[in-house]
Every structure is written in C-alpha cells, then in structure tokens.
N, C-alpha and C positions, 0 to 999 in steps of 0.2 A: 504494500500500500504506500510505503514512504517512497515507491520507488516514481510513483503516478504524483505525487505532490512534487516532486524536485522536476519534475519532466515539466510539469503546469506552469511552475514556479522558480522566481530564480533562486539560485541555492543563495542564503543569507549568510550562514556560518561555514565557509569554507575553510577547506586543510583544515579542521574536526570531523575527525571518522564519527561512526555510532559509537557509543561507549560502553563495552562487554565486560564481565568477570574475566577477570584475570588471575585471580584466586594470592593466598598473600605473598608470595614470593614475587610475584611482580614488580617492576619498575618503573613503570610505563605510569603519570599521573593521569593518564588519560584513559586509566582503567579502573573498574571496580576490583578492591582488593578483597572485600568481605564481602558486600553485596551480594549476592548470585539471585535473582528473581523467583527462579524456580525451584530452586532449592525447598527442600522440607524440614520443615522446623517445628517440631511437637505438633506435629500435623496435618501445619498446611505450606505451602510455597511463600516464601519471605515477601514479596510481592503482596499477597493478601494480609499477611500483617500489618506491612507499614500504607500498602494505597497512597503512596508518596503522589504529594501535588506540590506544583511550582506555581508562586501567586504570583498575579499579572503588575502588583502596585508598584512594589518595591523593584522588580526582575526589570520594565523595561520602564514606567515613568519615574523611577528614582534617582534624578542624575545627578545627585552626587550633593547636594545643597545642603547647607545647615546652615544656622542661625548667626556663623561669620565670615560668611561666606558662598557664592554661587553654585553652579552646575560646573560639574569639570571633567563631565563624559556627553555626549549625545551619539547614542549609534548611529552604524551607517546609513541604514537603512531608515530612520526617523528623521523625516526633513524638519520636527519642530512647529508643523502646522498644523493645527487642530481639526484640520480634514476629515472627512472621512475616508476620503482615498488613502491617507495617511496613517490610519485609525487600522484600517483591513491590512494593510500592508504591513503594519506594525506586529497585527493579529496572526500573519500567516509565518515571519521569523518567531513566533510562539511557539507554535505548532511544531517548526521544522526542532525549533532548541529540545522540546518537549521530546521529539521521536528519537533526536540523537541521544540524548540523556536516559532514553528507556524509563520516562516516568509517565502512568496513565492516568494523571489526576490535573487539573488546573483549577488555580480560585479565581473570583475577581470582583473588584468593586465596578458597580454601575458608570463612573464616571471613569474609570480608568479606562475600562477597555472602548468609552466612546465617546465622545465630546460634547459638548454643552451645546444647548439650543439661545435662541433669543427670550424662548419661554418655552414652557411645559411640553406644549403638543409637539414643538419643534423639538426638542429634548427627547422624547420620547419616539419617534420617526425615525433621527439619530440612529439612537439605542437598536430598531430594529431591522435597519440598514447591516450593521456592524453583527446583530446576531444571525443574521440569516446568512450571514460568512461563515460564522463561529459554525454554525451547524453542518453546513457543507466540511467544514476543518473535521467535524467531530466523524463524521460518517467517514469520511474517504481514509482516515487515522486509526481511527476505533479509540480515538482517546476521548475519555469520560470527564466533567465536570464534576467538580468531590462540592462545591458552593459555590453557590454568587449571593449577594449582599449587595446595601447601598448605602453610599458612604450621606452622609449625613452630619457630616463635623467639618469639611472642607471651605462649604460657599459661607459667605458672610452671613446668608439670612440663617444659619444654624449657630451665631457665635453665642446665642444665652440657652444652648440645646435644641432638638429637635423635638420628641415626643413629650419632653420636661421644658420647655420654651413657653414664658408666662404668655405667650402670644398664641392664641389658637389658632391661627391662619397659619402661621408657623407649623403646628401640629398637623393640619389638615394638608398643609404642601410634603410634609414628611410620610404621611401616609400613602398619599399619592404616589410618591416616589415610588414606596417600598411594596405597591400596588404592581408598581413596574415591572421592580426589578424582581418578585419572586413568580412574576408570569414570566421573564426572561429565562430565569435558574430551572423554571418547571418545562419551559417550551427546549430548553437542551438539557432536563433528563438528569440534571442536578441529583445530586441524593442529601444534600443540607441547603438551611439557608442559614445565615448569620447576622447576630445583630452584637454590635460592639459599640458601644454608646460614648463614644469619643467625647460628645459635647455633653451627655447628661450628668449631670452632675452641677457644683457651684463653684464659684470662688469666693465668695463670702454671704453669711447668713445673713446680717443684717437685711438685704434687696432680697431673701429667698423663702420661699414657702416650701419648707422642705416636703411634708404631709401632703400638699397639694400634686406635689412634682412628681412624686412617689405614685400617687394615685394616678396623673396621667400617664403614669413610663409602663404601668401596668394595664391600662383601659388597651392603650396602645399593643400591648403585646399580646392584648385577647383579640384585639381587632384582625392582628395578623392571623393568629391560629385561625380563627374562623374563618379568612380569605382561604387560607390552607383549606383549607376544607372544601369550601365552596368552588376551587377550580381543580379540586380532584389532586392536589398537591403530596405528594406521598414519601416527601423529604422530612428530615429532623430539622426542626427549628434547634436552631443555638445561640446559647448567648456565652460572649469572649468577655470573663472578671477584666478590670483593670482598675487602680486603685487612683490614678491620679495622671496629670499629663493627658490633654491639654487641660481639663479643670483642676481646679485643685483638691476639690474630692469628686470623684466618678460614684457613683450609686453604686454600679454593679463593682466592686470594691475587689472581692476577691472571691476564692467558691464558696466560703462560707456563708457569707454576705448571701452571693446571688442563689443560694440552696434555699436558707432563710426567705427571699425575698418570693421567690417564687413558693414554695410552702403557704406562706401568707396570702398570696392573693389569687391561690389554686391553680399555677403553671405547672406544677411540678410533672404535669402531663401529657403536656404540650410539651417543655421544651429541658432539653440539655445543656450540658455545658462541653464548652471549645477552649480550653487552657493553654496557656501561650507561655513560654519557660520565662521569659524576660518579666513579663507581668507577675509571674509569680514571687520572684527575686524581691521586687520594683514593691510589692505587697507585705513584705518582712517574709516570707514561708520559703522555703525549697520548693523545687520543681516537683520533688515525689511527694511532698507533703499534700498541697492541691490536687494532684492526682491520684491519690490516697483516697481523700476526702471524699471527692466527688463520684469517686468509684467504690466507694463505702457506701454513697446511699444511691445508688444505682442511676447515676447522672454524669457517668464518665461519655462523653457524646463525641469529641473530636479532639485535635491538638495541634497548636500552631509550632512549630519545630523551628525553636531559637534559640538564643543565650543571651541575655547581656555581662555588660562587664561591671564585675563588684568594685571598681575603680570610681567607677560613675553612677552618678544618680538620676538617669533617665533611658528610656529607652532606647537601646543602642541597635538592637535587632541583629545580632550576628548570627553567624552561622555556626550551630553547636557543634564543637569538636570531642565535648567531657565524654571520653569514654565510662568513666566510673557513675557519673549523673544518669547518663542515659540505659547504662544497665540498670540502675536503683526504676527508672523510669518503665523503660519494658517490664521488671517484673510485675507492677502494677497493670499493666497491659494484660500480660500472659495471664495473669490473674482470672482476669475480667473475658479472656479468649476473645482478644481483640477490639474493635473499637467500632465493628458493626458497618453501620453506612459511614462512618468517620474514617481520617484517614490523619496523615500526618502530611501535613502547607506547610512550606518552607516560605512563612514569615518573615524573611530574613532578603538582608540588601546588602551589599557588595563597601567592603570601607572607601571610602568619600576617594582616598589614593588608590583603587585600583579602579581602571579605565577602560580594558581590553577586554573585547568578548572574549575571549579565553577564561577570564578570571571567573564569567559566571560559571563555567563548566570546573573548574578548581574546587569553588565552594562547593556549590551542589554536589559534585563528589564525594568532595572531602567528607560531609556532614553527612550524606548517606550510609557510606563504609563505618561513618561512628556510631549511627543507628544501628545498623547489621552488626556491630561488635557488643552493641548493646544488648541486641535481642540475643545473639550467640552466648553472652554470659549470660543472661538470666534463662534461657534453656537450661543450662548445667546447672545452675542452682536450685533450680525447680525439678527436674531429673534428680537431680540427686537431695532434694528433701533439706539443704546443708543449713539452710538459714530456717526454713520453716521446722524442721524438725525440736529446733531449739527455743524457738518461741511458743509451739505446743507444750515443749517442759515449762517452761515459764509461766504459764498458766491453767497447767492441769489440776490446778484444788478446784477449779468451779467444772470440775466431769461427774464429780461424787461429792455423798456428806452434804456438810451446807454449804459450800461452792457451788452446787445445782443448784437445790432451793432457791439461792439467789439469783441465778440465772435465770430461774423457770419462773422468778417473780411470786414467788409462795412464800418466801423467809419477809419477818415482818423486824420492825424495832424489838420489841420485848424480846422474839424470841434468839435474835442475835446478840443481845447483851445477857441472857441464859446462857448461852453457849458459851462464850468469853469468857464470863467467871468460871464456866466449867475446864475452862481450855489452857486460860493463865495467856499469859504475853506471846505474843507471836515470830517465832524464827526469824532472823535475819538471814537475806538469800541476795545472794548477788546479782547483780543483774547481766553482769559479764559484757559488757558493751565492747573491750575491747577484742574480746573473742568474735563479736561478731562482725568488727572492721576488718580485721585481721582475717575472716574469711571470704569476706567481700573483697579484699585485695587479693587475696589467693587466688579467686575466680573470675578476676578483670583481666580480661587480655586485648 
C-alpha cells in the first residue's frame, strides 16, 4: 500500500528507508533495537500493547518557538501558508512519516490538522476539505486514528476558558466546535475522543465563581456524551488531568481530582482518563502513581507518552527515554491487559535545537525501543511473580482471622478493640523497600 502512496505522491522524507527491528545488537539508529511489532509478549504482538500514535501538534506545527524566542525549523514541505492546499500536503508527509516509522495510530487537534475560517461555517468546510484527505490517507494506508479532539485554549475568545468561560456565547461556540470535531474523529473511525481543558481553570479567585464553572465544565461534558450517542459515536471519551499551565489552576488537576470530579457529577461512565507523564510530574505524583490510580478504579482509558524534565517547572514534553519509569509504567498496563481502544500519543516535540527531519525519526525511535524495554521488563517480572509475590506476603493477615473480617467489612469498632487486648501490641515487620528497588534494578534492562 505505501508503495501506491509514494507513486501518487512525492516522497517527503527521502534517504529514510522504513524503519524495521533490528533486534539489540544493532547499530544502525535507524533501526528498532527492542521494538519488534509482532513479537509476542504474554500474549499478544507488542504492537497491540502499545497502539503507538504520533500527534499531528507538536510533530509538524511545533517549530520550534518559546517564550524567548521564534520558530527555528519550518519543513520543507510546509510553505507557512495557512492553505488548505498546504494543510493536505502537510497531511500527506504525515502519513508517509507514519508508514516509515511503522506506527498505526495518529492524534490530532481540530485546528492543527486544518486552518481557521473567517467564521464558523467557513471553519468548518475547512475542516472537511482536509478530512476527506485524511480518509482517503487512512484507506489507501490502513492507518487508524487512536483521537481527535478540539483545541479550545489556542484562539483568544477561549483566554477566560471555554466550557468554564463566565461568557455563554463562549460556551455555546465551544460546543459547537466540539460538535465538529467528534463528527470528524467518528466520520475517520477514531476509537477516542479527548478533552484536555487547557483554559478551564482560573488565575485568581477573586473574578471566579468556582461552583459555577465546575457546574458548566460538567453540563458541558454531558452534553458531549449525549452527542456521543446521538451520532452513533462508539469511541471512549477522555479526559487528559493537568494541574496548571496555561491557568494557574486547571480543574481537571490530576487523576485524583478528575476520578472525584467525575464520581460527583455521574461521568464516571461516560468517560476515562488519558495520562500524560509530564502532567503527572508537573502535578507533585510519578508517572506510575497516576497510572496506579486510575487503573485502580477502572479508569485507566489512554496515555500521552512523554517526560518532562525535573530541572524545570513547566511542560517540557520530551521524548521519554527512562527505561526504569516506563517499566514501573507497563506493569501497571500488563496489569490492567492493556489499554483497550487507548493507545500510547507521542505527546512529545523535538528540542527547540534540533531542526532536521531526521531528528523526528531519532526521537520516535529512541522512545519506542524504551517502551518495548519497558514492557520486556515488566513481562519478566510479572512471569516470574518477583515483585508481586512479595507484596502478597506483605499483606496476607487480611486472607484469615480478623484481616478478613475487615476486609469483608463484618469487623466493627468494639469488636476490634476485643481482639487487641486479647492480642497485646502488634509485630514490627519491615517493609523491605530496598529489596524491592534492588529487584526492580535487577530486572531493568
């Protein structure tokens, strides 16, 4: 099939071959050393584990800017014009990066993959100009959309929030949007949609009705489900915690935060969570802690595959390399046997200093082989019991006696202070933490 797309189309990414296993003796950077797709790994081909997608924000309109400073890349192929001739063409070195990279997932924001209008309806034409590419892309490829979403924090009329914006006409162009853009996500076969509330949040109480905001972020998020519904929409909604940056507090905070939130205003049904490692950092918690969390009460839904750096205090979005992180992180996955219609978005953008299409193929490697190393060591530890075996001893008084009772919610006050004077003071038992670093380093490779 990729051989009909380079025949149609001019090649964008030339002298880069496709990118194959190469298994770890290689030297070749322009090979997978761990990766292998097909491979099987407690069950299934590594490929279905991770459903690796590459997002459209960061990969081609990210060039390079920050806050002291410009753009200091524009590819070749990107003349800069907000075209839509430009837009598709932009669309279709996607596609081509996608099939040499051997990834079958792509995300994307509504505005990213297509350019703004004068107003809505023009906006909207736009948008299905640009998808009706994307579909031809997706058919002639066989590559599948893992999300789309709408970005909603970018234009100025979002700068006091979108669904939380004391302004209803605000609210009601927000819906609109996202009207849009999950008939886009559903008309190319998406299996998520996402909602990451960049603007919802405040920067100071004094101007905010917190209660009020709370309540429309939630009206808002029933509104979607029930579109869900109503267009026969058969994706997981998700919502991406983030605690701060661009506001100074975000609502959806972190997964505790958004478990709670949704609990409360009866989402927890509608919708999942999409965890982002940088976010989680950025939130005080580890990356396996959130993912713990959330896949503790049956809301582990998707995962944006990043890192920031603990140097800095803001979202950096790189490209995770921790091998030791991201085995902690797959075990939580294996756990859970996977991540369902979720997959793992490379979230993550290219540092400000590198410039060369090449470098995206670097990253994206690099960060793959450290997922594949991750899931490789949390196989062996899960096979072999090493970690779990020892946290079963650690808590086997609640299997019998009054450890059950208590667990089975039958033991009351009186009769556990019965017990204790009958029992006297209770063992001191180690908790042996460095035995269990100690084994976690054993099993990192």
């Amino acid at each position: 099939r990729s051989a009909g797309i380079m025949a149609s189309h001019e090649e964008f990414f030339q002298g880069i071959p496709a990118i194959k296993y190469e298994g770890a003796q290689s030297k070749n950077l322009l090979a997978y050393r761990y990766y292998n797709a097909e491979e099987v790994i407690l069950g299934k081909p590594m490929k279905d584990w991770f459903r690796f997608a590459v997002c459209y924000w960061h990969t081609w309109r990210g060039m390079g800017s920050d806050p002291f400073g410009g753009p200091t890349r524009r590819w070749h192929f990107d003349d800069g014009t907000e075209s839509v001739e430009n837009a598709i063409r932009r669309l279709r070195a996607h596609f081509e990066f996608l099939q040499k990279l051997g990834v079958g997932f792509y995300c994307f924001h509504d505005r990213d993959i297509a350019p703004e209008g004068m107003d809505l309806a023009e906006t909207n034409k736009l948008l299905d100009q640009v998808i009706d590419e994307a579909e031809k892309l997706q058919k002639a490829t066989g590559i599948k959309l893992l999300w789309g979403t709408a970005n909603l924090f970018s234009h100025p009329r979002y700068m006091n929030g979108a669904s939380t914006n004391p302004d209803a006409h605000v609210f009601a162009y927000a819906a609109a949007q996202v009207k849009k853009a999950m008939e886009a996500t559903h008309r190319l076969g998406g299996e998520n949609y996402v909602f990451w509330g960049g603007r919802e949040g405040y920067m100071s109480l004094l101007n905010t009705d917190m209660k009020a905001e709370l309540g429309h972020f939630a009206k808002f998020l029933k509104m979607a489900a029930a579109y869900k519904k109503e267009i026969g929409f058969q994706g997981q909604l998700l919502i991406e915690p983030k605690p701060l940056e661009p506001t100074k507090h975000q609502y959806d905070f972190d997964a505790g935060n958004v478990i709670g939130f949704l609990r409360t205003y009866g989402l927890d049904k509608d919708y999942k969570l999409n965890l982002e490692a940088n976010h989680c950092t950025l939130a005080g918690h580890s990356f396996e802690h959130e993912l713990t969390l959330a896949s503790d009460s049956n809301l582990l839904g998707s995962i944006d595959a990043n890192t920031g750096d603990t140097l800095l205090g803001w979202d950096t979005d790189q490209f995770n390399t921790d091998v030791k992180s991201l085995t902690l992180a797959m075990l939580v996955v294996v756990k859970q046997q996977g991540l369902g219609s979720g997959g793992f978005n490379f979230d993550a953008k290219l540092r400000r200093e590198s410039t060369e299409p090449e470098d995206l193929f670097y990253a994206h490697i690099g960060s793959i082989d450290a997922f594949a190393r991750g899931l490789r060591n949390a196989a062996r530890l899960t096979e072999d019991r090493a970690l779990d075996s020892l946290v079963e001893e650690r808590y086997k008084s609640y299997k019998d006696g009054i450890g059950a009772r208590i667990e089975s919610g039958e033991a009351t006050f009186a009769e556990l202070e019965k017990w204790v004077l009958q029992q006297g003071e209770p063992q001191q038992r180690s908790a042996r933490q460095e035995k269990f670093e100690m084994i976690l380093n054993n099993y990192t490779l």
